[in-house]
C-alpha positions in Angstrom: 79.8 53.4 127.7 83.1 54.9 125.9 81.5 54.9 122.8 78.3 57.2 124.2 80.4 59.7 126.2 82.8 59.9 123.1 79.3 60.7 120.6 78.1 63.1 123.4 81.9 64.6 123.6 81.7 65.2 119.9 77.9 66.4 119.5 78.9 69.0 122.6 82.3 70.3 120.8 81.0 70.1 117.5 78.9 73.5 117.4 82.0 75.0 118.7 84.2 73.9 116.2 81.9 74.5 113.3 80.9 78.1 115.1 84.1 79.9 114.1 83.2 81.8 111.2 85.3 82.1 108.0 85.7 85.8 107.3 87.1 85.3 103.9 85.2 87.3 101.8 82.2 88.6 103.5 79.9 91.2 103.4 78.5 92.7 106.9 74.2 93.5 106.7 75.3 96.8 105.5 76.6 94.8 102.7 80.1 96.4 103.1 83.4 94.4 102.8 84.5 92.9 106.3 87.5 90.8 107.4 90.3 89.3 105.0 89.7 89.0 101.0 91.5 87.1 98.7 93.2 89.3 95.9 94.2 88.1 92.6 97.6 89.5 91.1 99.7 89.1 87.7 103.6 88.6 87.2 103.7 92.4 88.2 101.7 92.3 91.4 98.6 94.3 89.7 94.9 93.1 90.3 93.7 90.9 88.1 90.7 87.8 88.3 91.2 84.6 89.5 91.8 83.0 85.7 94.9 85.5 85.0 96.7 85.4 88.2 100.1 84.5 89.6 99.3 84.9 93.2 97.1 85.3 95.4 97.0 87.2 98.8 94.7 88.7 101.5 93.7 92.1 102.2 92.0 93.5 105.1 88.5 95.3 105.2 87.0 97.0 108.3 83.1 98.2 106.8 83.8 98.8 103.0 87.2 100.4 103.6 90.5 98.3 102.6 93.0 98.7 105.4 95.9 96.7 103.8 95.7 98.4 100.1 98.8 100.0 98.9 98.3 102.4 96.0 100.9 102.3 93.5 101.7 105.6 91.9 104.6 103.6 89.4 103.0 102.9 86.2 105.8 101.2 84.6 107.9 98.5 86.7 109.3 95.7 86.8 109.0 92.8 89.6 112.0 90.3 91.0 109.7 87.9 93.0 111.8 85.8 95.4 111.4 82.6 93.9 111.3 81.7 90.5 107.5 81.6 88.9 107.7 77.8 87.5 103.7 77.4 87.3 102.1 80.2 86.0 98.6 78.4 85.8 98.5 78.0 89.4 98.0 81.0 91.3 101.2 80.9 94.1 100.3 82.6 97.7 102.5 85.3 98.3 105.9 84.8 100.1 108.5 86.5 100.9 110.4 89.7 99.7 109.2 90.9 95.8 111.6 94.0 94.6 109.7 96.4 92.4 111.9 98.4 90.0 110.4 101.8 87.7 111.8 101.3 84.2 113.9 104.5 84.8 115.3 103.4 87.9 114.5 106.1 89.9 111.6 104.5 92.2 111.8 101.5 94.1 109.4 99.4 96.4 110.2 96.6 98.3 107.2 94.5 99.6 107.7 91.7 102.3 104.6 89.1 102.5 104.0 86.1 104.7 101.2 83.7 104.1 99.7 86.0 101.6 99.5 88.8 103.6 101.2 92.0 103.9 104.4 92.9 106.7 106.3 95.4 105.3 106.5 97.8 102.3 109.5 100.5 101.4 109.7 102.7 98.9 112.7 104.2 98.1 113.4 107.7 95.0 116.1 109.5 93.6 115.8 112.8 93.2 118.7 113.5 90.7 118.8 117.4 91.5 119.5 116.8 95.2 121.7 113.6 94.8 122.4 110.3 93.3 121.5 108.4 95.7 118.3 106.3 96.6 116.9 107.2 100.0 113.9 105.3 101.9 111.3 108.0 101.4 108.5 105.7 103.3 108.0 102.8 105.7 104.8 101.0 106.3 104.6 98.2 108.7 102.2 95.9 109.0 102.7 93.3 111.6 103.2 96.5 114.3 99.6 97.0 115.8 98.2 100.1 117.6 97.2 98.3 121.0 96.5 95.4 119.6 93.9 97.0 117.3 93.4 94.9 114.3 93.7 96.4 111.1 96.3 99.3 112.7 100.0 99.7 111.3 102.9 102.0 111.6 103.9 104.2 109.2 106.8 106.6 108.5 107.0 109.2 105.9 110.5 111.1 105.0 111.5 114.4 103.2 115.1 114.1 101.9 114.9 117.7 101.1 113.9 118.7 104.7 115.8 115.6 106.5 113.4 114.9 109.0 110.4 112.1 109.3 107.3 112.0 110.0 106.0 108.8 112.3 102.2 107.9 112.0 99.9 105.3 113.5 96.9 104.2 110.9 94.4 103.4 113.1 90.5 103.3 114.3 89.5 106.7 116.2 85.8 107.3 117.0 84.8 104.8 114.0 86.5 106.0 111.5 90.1 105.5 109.8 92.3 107.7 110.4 96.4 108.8 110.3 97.6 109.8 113.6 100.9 111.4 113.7 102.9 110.5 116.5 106.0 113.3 116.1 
């Protein structure tokens, strides 16, 4: 008797368990990117294919459009990950805080992953007519959510020159993705 309520026990759960789709890498019927991706990255945190990487990581897509992409304007930089790369054949998941440093010195990002995804990005500049020193000229943070709304983040923006910021909520509005300014 155990043994047949424990086989009907399993046949019941089992459609459940099996029922929660993967949404790594999948395409909705409009054929459009939807849920998490894996990315592929080098030593210097660029895109690259699976064969080339360093890491790995997940970004997030809501119909075609990539919620988690940040868009480096440095060209030239250079990366202090937060552990020592000792594998390079292996792709490593990203983790933890990677410092990214412009050859001149004047830009700097600082990007804070956990389990390969993204939490929070700074970039910091010098403008070396105003002053010496480095100021955080914006925020982005990932793991604060508009009501809950997946995909949403906070974001702040700041003007040395005008010393003031600029607050801003990424999130969902009528369908589309948008930047709502709180301020």
């Amino acid at each position: 008797m155990k043994t047949y309520l424990s086989i009907v026990l399993f046949v019941c759960y089992l459609p459940n368990a099996v029922s929660q789709a993967d949404t790594i890498n999948q395409y909705n019927s409009k054929k459009k990117k939807v849920g998490y991706w894996i990315i592929y990255l080098d030593e210097n945190l660029k895109q690259t294919n699976s064969v080339k990487a360093v890491y790995y990581g997940f970004e997030l897509f809501d119909d075609g459009v990539n919620l988690t992409k940040v868009s480096r304007s440095i060209k030239k930089y250079s990366v202090s990950p937060p552990t020592e790369l000792l594998n390079k054949s292996v792709p490593k998941l990203l983790e933890g805080v990677f410092y990214l440093k412009t050859v001149d010195g004047k830009n700097e990002l600082i990007e804070e992953y956990k389990n390969g995804y993204p939490c929070i990005f700074k970039s910091f500049e010098t403008n070396k007519k105003i002053s010496e020193t480095k100021f955080e000229s914006e925020y982005l943070d990932y793991t604060r959510k508009y009501e809950n709304q997946s995909g949403s983040f906070y974001w702040e923006s700041r003007s040395f020159k005008r010393n003031d910021t600029t607050r801003f909520w990424f999130r969902k509005v009528e369908g589309k993705w948008k930047d709502i300014r709180i301020d």
